[in-house]
C-alpha positions as CSV (number, residue, x, y, z in Angstrom):
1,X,12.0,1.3,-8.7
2,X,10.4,0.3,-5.0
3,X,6.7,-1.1,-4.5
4,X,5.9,-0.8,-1.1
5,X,2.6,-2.0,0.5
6,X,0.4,-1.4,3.6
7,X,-3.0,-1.8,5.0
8,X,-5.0,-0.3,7.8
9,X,-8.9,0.0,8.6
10,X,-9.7,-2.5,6.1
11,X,-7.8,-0.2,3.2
12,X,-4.8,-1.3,1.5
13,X,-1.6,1.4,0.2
14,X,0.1,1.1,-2.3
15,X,3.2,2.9,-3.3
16,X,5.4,2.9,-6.3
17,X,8.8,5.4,-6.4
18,X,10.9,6.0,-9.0
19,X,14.4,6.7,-7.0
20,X,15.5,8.7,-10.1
21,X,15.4,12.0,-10.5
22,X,14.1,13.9,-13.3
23,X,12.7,11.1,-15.0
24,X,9.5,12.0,-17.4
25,X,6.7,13.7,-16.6
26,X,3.7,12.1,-15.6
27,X,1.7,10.4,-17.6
28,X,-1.9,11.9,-17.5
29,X,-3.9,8.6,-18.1
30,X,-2.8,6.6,-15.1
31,X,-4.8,8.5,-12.2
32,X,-7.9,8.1,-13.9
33,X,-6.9,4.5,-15.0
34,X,-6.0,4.0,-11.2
35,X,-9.7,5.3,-10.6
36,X,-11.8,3.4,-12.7
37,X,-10.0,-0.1,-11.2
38,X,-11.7,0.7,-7.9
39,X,-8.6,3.0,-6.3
40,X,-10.6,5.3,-3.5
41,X,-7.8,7.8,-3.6
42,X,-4.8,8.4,-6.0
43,X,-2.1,10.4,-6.3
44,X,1.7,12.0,-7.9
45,X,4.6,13.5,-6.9
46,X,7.8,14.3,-7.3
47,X,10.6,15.5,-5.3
48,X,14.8,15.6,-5.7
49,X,14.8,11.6,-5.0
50,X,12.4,11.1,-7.4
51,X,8.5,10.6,-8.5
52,X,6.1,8.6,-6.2
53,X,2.9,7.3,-7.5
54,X,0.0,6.2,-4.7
55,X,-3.1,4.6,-4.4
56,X,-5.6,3.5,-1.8
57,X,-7.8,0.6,-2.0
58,X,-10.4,-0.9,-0.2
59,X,-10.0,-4.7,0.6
């Protein structure tokens, strides 16, 4: 697992990815949890190298 961080216009990114493929399915509680700390936008994926989990947050 990677954490990878970045900020522009007074936002901050974050990014968390997996780097395993077929790992489990998403948990269903963690966007909203992401949401209710204050995240402006959120998000999941996954692709053949793995699942990526975002967020965006103001600073």
């Amino acid at each position: 697992m990677s954490v990878h961080l970045a900020d522009q216009n007074r936002q901050a990114l974050i990014v968390a990815l997996s780097h395993r493929p077929g790992l489990a399915a998403a948990d269903t509680a963690v966007l909203p949890a992401l949401t209710r700390l204050g995240a402006v936008s959120c998000g999941t994926d996954s692709a053949d190298d793995g699942r990526r989990l975002w967020a965006v947050l103001d600073l």
